[in-house]
Residue frames as a rotation matrix with the C-alpha (Angstrom) as fourth column:
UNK 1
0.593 0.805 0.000 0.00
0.805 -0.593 0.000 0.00
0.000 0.000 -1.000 0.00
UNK 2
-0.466 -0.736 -0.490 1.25
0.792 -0.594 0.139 3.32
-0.394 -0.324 0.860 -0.65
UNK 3
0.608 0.777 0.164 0.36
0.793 -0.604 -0.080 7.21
0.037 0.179 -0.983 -0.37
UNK 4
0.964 -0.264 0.015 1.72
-0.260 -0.934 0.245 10.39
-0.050 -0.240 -0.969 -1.02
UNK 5
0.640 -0.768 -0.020 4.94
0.196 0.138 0.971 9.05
-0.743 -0.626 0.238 -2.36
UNK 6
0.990 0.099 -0.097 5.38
-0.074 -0.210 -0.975 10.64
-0.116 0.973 -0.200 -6.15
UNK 7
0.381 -0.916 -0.127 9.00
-0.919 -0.390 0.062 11.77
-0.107 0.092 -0.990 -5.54
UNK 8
-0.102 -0.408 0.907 9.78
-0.558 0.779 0.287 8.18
-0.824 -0.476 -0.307 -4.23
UNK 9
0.910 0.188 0.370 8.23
0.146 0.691 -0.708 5.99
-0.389 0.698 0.601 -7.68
UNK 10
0.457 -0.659 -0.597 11.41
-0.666 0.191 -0.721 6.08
0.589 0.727 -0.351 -9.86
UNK 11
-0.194 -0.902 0.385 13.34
-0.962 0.098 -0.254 4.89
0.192 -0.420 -0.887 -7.08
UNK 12
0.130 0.473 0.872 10.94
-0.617 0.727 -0.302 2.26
-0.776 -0.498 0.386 -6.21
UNK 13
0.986 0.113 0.121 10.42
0.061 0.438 -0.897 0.98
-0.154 0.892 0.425 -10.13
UNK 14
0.314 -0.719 -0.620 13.99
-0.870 0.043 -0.491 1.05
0.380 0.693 -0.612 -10.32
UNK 15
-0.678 -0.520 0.520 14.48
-0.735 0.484 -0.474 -1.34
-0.005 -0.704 -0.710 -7.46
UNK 16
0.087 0.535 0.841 11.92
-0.517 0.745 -0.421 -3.47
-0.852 -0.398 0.341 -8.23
UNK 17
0.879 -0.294 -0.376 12.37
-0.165 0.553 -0.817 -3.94
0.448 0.780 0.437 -12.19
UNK 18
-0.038 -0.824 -0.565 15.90
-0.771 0.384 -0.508 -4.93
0.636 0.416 -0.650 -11.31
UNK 19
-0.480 0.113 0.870 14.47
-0.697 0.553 -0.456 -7.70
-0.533 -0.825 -0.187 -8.52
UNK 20
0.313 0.933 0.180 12.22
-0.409 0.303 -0.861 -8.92
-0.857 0.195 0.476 -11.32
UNK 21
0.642 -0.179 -0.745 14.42
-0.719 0.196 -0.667 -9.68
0.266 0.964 -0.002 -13.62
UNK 22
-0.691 -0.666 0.283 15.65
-0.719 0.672 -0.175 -12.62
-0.073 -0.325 -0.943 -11.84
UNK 23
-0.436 0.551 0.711 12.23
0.273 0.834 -0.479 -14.53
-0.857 -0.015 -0.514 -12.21
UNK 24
-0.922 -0.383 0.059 10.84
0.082 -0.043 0.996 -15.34
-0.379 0.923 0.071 -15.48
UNK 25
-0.165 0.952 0.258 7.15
0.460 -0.157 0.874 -14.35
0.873 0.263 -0.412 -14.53
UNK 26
-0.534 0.112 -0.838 5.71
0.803 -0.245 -0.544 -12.13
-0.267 -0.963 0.041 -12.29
UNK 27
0.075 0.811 0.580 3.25
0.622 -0.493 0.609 -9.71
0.780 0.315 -0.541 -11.23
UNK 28
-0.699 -0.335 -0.632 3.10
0.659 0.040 -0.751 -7.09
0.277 -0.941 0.193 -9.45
UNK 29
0.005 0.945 0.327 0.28
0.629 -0.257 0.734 -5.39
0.778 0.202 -0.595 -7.42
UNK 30
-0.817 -0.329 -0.473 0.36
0.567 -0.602 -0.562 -2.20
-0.100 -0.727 0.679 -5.51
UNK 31
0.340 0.939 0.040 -2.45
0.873 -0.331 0.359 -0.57
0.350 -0.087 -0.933 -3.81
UNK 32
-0.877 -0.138 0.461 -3.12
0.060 -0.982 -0.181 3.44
0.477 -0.131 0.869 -3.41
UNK 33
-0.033 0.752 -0.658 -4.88
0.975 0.168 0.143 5.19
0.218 -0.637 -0.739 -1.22
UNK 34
0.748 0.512 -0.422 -5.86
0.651 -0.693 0.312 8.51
-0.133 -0.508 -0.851 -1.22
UNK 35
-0.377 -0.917 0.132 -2.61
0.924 -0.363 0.118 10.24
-0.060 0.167 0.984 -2.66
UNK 36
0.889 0.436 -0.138 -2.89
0.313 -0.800 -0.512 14.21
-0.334 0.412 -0.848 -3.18
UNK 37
0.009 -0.659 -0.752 0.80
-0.575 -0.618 0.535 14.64
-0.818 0.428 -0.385 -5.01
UNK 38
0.458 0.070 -0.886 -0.02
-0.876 -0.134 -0.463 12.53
-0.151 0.988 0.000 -7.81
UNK 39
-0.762 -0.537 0.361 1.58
-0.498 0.843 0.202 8.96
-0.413 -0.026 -0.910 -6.85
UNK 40
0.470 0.821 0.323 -1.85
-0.250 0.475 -0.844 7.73
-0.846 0.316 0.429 -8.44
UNK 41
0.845 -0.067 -0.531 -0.85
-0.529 -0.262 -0.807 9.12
-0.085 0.963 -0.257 -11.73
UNK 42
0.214 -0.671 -0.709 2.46
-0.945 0.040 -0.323 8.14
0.246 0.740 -0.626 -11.77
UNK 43
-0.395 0.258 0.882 1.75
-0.389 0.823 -0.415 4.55
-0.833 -0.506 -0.224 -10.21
UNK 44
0.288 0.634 0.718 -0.33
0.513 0.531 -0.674 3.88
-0.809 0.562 -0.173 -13.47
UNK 45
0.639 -0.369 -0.675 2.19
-0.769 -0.340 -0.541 5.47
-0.030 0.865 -0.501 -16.11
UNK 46
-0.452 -0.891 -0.029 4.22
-0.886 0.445 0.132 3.11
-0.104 0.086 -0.991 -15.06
UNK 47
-0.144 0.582 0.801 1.46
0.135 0.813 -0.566 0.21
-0.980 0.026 -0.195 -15.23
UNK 48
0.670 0.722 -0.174 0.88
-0.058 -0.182 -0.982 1.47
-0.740 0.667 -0.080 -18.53
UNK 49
0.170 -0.746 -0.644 4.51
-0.836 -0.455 0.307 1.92
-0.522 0.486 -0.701 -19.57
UNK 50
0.866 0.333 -0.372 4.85
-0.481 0.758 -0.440 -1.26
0.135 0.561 0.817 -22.49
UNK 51
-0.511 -0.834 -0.209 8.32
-0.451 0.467 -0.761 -2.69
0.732 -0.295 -0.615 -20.73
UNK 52
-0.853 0.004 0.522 6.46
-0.371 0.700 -0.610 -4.32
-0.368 -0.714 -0.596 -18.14
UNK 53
-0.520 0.502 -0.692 3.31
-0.801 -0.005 0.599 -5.10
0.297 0.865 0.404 -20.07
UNK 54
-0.010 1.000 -0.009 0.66
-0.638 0.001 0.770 -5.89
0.770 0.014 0.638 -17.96
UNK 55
-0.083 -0.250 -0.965 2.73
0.741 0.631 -0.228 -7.52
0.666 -0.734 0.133 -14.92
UNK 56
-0.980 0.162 0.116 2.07
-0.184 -0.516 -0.837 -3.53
-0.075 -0.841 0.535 -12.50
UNK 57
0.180 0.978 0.109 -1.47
0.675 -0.204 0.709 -3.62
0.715 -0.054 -0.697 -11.47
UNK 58
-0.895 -0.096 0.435 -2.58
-0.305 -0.580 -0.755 -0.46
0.325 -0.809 0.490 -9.27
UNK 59
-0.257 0.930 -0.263 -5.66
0.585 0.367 0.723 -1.08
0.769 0.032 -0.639 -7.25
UNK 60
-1.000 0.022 0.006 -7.50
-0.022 -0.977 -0.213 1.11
0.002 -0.213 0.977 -5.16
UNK 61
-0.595 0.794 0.125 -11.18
-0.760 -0.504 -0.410 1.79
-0.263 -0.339 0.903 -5.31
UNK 62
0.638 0.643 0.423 -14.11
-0.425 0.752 -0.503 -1.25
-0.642 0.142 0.754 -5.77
UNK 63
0.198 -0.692 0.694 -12.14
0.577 0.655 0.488 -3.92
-0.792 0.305 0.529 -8.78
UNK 64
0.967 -0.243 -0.075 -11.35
-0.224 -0.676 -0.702 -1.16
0.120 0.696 -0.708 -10.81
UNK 65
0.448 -0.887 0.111 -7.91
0.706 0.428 0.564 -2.14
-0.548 -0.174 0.818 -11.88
UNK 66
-0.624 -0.775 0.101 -5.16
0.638 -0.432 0.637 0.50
-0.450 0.462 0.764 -13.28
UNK 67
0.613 0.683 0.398 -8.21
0.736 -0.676 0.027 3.56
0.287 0.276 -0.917 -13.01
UNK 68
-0.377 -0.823 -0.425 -6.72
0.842 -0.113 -0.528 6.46
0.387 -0.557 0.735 -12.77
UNK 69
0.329 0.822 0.465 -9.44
0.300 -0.558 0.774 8.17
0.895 -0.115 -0.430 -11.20
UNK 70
-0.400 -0.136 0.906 -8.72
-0.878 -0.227 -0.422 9.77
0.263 -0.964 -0.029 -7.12
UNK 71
0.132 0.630 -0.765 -9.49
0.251 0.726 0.641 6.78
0.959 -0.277 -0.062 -4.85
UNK 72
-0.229 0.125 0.965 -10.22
-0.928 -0.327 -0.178 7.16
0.294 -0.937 0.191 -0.84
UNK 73
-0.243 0.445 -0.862 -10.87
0.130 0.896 0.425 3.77
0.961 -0.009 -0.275 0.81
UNK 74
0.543 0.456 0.705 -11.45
-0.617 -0.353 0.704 5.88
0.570 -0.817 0.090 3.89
UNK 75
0.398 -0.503 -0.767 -8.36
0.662 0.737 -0.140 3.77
0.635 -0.452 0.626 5.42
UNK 76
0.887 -0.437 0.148 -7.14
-0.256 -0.199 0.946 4.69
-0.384 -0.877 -0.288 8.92
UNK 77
-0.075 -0.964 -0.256 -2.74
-0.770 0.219 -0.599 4.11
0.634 0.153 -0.758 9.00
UNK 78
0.819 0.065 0.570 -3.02
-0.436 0.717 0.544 0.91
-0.374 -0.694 0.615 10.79
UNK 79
-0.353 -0.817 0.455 -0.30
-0.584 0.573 0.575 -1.93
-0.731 -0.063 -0.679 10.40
UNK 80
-0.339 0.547 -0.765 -0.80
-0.898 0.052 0.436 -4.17
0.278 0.836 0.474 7.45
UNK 81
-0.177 0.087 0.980 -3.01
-0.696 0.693 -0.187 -6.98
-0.696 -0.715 -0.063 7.54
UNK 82
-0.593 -0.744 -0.308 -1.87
-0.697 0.282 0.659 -9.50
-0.404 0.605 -0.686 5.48
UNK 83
-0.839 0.220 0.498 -4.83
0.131 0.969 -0.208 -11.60
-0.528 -0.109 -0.842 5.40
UNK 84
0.080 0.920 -0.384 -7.01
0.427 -0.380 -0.821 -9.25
-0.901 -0.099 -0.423 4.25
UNK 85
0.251 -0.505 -0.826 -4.99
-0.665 -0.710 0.232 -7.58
-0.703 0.491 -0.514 1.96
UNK 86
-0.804 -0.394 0.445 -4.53
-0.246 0.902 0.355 -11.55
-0.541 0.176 -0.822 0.27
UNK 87
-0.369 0.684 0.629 -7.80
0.586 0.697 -0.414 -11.57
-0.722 0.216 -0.658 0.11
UNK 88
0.325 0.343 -0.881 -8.24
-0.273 -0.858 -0.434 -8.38
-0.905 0.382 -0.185 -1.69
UNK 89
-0.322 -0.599 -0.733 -5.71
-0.908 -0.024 0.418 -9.69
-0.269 0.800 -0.536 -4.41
UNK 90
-0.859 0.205 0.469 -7.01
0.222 0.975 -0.018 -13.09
-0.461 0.089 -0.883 -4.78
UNK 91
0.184 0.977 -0.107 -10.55
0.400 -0.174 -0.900 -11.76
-0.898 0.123 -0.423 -5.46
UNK 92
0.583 0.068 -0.810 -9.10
-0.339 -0.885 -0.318 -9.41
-0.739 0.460 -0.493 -7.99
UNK 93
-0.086 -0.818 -0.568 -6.40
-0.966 0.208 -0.154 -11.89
0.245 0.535 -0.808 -9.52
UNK 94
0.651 0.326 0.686 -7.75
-0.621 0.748 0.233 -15.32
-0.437 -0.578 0.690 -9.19
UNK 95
-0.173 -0.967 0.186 -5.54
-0.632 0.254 0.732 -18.13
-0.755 0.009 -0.655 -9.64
UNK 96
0.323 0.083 -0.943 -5.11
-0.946 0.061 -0.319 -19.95
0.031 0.995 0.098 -12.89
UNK 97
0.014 -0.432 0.902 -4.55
-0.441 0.807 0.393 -23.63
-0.897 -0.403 -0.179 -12.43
């Protein structure tokens, strides 16, 4: 989950495309909440950008995936909970046997 961290995305997408290029699939999914400097926007340029092609998902408001509308889930900072937050991605990304 992350808010309010625009400045921070390059650094992040740099450190994660070079973590990903050790496995020969993968996805990744990163929820927003409620940014006001624009980490929405630049969270989904980079989902959009055609080097990773269709492995960022942003999520964020009801199963809208990679909207870049404002989203608010009216979250509190709390600690994550990992079980919930599974289930959020599972619902949204179901598994493919």
């Amino acid at each position: 989950m992350v808010r309010d961290r625009q400045a921070r995305i390059p650094r992040i997408r740099q450190q994660i495309e070079q973590i990903t290029r050790l496995f020969a699939d993968y996805v990744i999914v990163i929820v927003e909440n409620d940014s006001k400097d624009g980490t929405r926007r630049e969270l989904i340029r980079w989902a959009q950008d055609k080097k990773v092609a269709g492995r960022v998902h942003v999520i964020g408001c009801g199963n809208k995936v990679n909207d870049d509308r404002p989203c608010n889930l009216s979250l509190a900072r709390t600690a994550p909970n990992h079980r919930r937050i599974n289930q959020f991605i599972f619902n949204l990304f179901p598994l493919k046997l």
